[in-house]
Every structure is written in C-alpha cells, then in structure tokens.
C-alpha positions in Angstrom: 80.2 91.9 114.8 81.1 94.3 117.4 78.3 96.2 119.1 78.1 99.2 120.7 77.1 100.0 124.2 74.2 101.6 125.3 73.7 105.3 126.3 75.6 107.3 126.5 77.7 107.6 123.3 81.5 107.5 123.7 81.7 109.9 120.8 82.4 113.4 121.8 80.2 116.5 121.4 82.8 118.9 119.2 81.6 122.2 119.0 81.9 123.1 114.6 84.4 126.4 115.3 87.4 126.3 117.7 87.2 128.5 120.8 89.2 128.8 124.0 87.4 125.6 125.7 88.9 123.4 122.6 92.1 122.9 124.8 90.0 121.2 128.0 87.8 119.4 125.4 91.0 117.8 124.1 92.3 117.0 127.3 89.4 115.3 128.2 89.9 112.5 125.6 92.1 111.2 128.0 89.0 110.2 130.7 86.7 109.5 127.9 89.3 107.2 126.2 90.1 105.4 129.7 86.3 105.3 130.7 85.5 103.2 127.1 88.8 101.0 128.1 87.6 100.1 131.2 84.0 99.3 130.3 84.6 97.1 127.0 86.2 93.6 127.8 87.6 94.1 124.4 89.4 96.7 124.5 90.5 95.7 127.5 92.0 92.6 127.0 93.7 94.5 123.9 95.2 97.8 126.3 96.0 94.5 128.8 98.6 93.2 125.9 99.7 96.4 124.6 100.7 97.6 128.4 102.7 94.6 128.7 105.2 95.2 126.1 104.8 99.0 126.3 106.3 98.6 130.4 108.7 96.4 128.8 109.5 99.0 126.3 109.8 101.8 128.6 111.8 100.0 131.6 114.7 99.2 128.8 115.1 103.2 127.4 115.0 104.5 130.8 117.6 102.4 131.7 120.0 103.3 128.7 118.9 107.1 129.1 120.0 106.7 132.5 123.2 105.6 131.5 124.1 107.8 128.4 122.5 111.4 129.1 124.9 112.7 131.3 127.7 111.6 128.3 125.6 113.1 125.4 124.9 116.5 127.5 128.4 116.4 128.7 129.6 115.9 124.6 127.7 119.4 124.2 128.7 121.0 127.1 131.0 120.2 129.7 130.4 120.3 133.5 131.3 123.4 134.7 133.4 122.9 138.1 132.2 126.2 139.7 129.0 124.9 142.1 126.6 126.9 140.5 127.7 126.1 137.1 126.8 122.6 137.9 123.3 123.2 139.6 122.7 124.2 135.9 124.0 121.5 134.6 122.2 118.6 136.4 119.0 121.0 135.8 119.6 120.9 132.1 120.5 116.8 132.3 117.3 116.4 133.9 114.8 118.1 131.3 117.3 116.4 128.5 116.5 113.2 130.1 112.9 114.0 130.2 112.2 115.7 126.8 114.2 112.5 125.6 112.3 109.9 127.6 109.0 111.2 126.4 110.5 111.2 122.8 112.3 107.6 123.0 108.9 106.5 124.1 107.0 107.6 121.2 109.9 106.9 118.7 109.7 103.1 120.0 106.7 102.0 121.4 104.3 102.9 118.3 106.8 100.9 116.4 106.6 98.0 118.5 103.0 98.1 118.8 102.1 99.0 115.4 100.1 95.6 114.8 97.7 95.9 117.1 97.0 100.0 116.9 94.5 98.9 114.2 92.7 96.7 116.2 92.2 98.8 118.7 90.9 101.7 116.7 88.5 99.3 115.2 87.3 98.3 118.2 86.6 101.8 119.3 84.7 102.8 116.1 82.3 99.9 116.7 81.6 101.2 120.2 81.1 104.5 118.6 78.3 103.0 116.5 78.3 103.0 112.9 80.9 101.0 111.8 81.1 97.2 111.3 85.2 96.7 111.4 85.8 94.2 108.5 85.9 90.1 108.2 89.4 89.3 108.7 91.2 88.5 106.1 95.1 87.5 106.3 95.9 89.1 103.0 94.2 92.2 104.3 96.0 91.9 107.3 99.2 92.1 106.3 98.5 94.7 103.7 97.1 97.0 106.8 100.4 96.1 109.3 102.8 97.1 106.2 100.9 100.0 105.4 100.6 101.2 108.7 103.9 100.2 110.0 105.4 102.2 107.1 103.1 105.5 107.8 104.2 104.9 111.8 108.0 105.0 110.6 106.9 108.0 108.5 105.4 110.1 111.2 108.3 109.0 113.8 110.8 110.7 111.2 108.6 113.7 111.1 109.1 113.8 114.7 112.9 113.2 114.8 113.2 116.4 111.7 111.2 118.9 113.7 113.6 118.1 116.6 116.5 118.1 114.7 115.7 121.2 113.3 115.7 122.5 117.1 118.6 120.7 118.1 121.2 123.4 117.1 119.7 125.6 119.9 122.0 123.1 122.5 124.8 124.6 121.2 124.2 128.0 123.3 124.7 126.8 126.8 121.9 126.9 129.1 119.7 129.3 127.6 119.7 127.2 124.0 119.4 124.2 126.2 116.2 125.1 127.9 114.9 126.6 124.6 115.6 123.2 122.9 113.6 121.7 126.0 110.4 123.8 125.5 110.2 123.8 122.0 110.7 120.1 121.7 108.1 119.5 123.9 105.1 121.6 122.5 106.6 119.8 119.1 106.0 116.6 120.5 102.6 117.7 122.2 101.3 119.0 118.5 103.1 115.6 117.1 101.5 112.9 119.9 98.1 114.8 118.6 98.8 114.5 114.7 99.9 110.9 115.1 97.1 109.2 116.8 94.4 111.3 115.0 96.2 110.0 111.5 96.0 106.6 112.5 92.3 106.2 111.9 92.1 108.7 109.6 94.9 106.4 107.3 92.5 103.4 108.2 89.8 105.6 106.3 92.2 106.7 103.4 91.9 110.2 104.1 95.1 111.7 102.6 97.5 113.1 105.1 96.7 117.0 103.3 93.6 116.5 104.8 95.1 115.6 108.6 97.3 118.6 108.5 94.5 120.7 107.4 92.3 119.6 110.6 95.9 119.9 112.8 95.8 123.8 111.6 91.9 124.1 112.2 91.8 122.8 115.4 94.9 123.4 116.9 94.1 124.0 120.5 92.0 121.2 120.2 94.7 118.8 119.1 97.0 120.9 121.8 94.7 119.9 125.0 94.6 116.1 123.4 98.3 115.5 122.9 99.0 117.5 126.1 97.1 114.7 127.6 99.1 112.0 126.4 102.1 113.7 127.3 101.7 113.9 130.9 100.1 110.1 131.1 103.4 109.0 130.5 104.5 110.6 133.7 101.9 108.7 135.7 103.5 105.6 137.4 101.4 102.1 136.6 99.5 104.6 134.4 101.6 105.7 131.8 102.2 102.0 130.4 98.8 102.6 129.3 99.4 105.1 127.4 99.7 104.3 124.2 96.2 102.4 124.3 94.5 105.5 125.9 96.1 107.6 123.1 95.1 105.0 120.6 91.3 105.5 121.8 91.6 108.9 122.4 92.7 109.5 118.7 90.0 107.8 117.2 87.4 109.4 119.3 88.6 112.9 118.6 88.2 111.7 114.7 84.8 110.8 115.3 84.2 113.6 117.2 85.5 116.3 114.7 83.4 113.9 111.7 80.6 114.5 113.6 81.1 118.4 113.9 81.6 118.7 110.4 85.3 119.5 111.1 86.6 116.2 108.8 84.4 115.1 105.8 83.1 111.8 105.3 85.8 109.4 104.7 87.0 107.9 101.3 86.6 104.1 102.4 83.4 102.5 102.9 84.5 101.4 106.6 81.6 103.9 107.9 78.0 102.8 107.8 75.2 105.2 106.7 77.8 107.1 104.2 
C-alpha cells in the first residue's frame, strides 16, 4: 500500500464556481505537480523512466520536422523571391514548425508512454489520500494498457480532426497561415487539458459525457492547466518531463474539482470513503 505524505495535502483547493483566478489556479498544477514529483521516490523513479524515452521521443520528431517543414510549407505556398515575401515565409515556417512540434509531441509520446500513465496516476491518488491503487493483477493489467491505449489513440484522433478541420485556413497565404497557427494552438491547449484530466477520470469509469461536461464548466480552469503543459515543453532539460508533470497535474486537477463538487463521485470503487 501506498501512503500518503504528511501535511500539507497535494490536492488542490478548487473554488465550486469558475471565476477569473480559475486560469492561474490551472496553471499552478504545473508547480504543484513537480513539487509531489520531486518529493515521492516513487513517482520519481517513474517521471525518471518516462523522461528517458520522452527525450528520446522528442530528439527524433525534431529532427524529421527539421527536415520536412520547409517542404510541406513550401507544397502550400511557395517561397516568394521578393525579400520581404520571404521574411514572411521563414516567419510562417517557424510557428508551423512549432505548432507542429508541440502537436508531434503529444500525438507520439502519450502513445509511447501509454503503459505507464496509469501507474503514475495511481501513484498520485495514493498521495492524495484516499485511495488504495489495486493488487496487481496481470490480467488486469493488460486489460487497463488495452483500454487505455485505445482511449489514448482515441483522444489523439480528436486532436488530429479539430486540426484538420483548421487546416484549410493554410490555403490563404500568410494571414490563413497564422490563423491556422493560433487556433491550433488554443485547440491543443483546451485538448492537453481534456486529455490528462480523462485519463483518471477513464481509470474511474466516468463516461467521457461527463469529461466534456467538466471541460465546458471549467474552461478557464482547464485553459490555465493545459496552457501549462504547453509551454513546459519549451523548457530545455524540462520539457522531457513533461508528460509526467502533465500526468500528475491531470490527476490532481480531478481530485481537485471531486473535491469542489465540480465532478461527482466516481463509478468505480477505486476511491475509499465512497
């Protein structure tokens, strides 16, 4: 059994209606996440393993972004030869690269780390008090890495449609282009939110209705959390961290917004004192 720490409580004081200070409350996952990280051997000797293959992971997409964007931006729009023309361009090639470098990197790394998300959510909860994660069993086990790899996949195709959706606006040069860059980044923000808070919330078998319904209700809470996430992965050393942070990060905003009366208690048994 895992125990939790003394005082004070990792889990996060939510107030029950949303206000302006949701978006700083949600940002500040991102400490409170690192802070627990840091201060349970557990987690991290987990976040130690996951950062390993997530540097791994990110090293090889930069690489092949750096390669390929300037072919895929010039395929939609060709380099202008007048100098300021291309001043634009290279401007455009570098928030492609970005917007798709943040993308690539939460397209592939929750897939390659989908086994040991779990884990690392269920370590989190026990720190949070409450919850006793359960005996392991292998047929369990590989149950919970199918079902979760397969609502990963899901979500990561959620992600790809909204941005598909906005991908027509590339076809207006320069204004479409940095259209398609902002609104493909808020959608990822309000995505990186949505996908590490469903992850425990799946572990509970809360329906995904009831995910979306607490995305809508506490939008600007969600926004200030995945905002975080988004710029760790611009943080050198840092930002192969990431996904553990935003694992832990998730999870505590769940328990947060249970404990605010924001999510109701969860269909499994998983959480003690139900």
């Amino acid at each position: 059994m895992t125990h939790p720490p003394t005082h004070p409580s990792p889990v996060p004081t939510f107030s029950a209606r949303a206000g302006p200070a949701d978006v700083f409350q949600g940002l500040g996952l991102i400490f409170r996440a690192g802070h627990l990280i840091f201060h349970t051997p557990a987690l991290r000797r987990l976040s130690a393993l996951c950062a390993a293959v997530t540097l791994v992971a990110l090293g090889g997409l930069f690489v092949l972004l750096w390669m390929y964007a300037p072919d895929l931006l010039g395929w939609l729009w060709t380099r202008p030869e007048p100098w300021y023309g291309r001043v634009f361009w290279y401007l455009v090639l570098v928030l492609m690269f970005l917007v798709l470098l943040v993308v690539g990197a939460n397209v592939v790394v929750p897939v390659v780390l989908a086994p040991l998300q779990d884990p690392l959510s269920e370590l989190t909860e026990a720190q949070c008090g409450g919850y006793d994660p359960p005996p392991f069993r292998l047929g369990s086990f590989l149950q919970g890495l199918a079902t979760g790899l397969g609502h990963t996949l899901a979500r990561v195709c959620f992600l790809v449609l909204g941005l598909a959706v906005l991908f027509p606006l590339n076809l207006l040069p320069v204004v479409g282009n940095v259209a398609w860059t902002v609104l493909g980044t808020l959608w990822t923000v309000l995505w990186l939110a949505g996908e590490h808070l469903a992850a425990p919330m799946t572990r509970h078998q809360y329906r995904f209705a009831e995910v979306r319904r607490v995305l809508r209700q506490r939008w600007l809470l969600c926004l200030g959390f995945g905002a975080g996430v988004y710029l760790l992965l611009w943080v050198p050393i840092l930002n192969s961290f990431f996904l553990p942070v935003a694992v832990v990060g998730g999870t505590l905003l769940y328990r947060g917004l249970l404990a605010a009366g924001n999510v109701p208690p969860p269909p499994s048994s998983g959480l003690l004192g139900k």
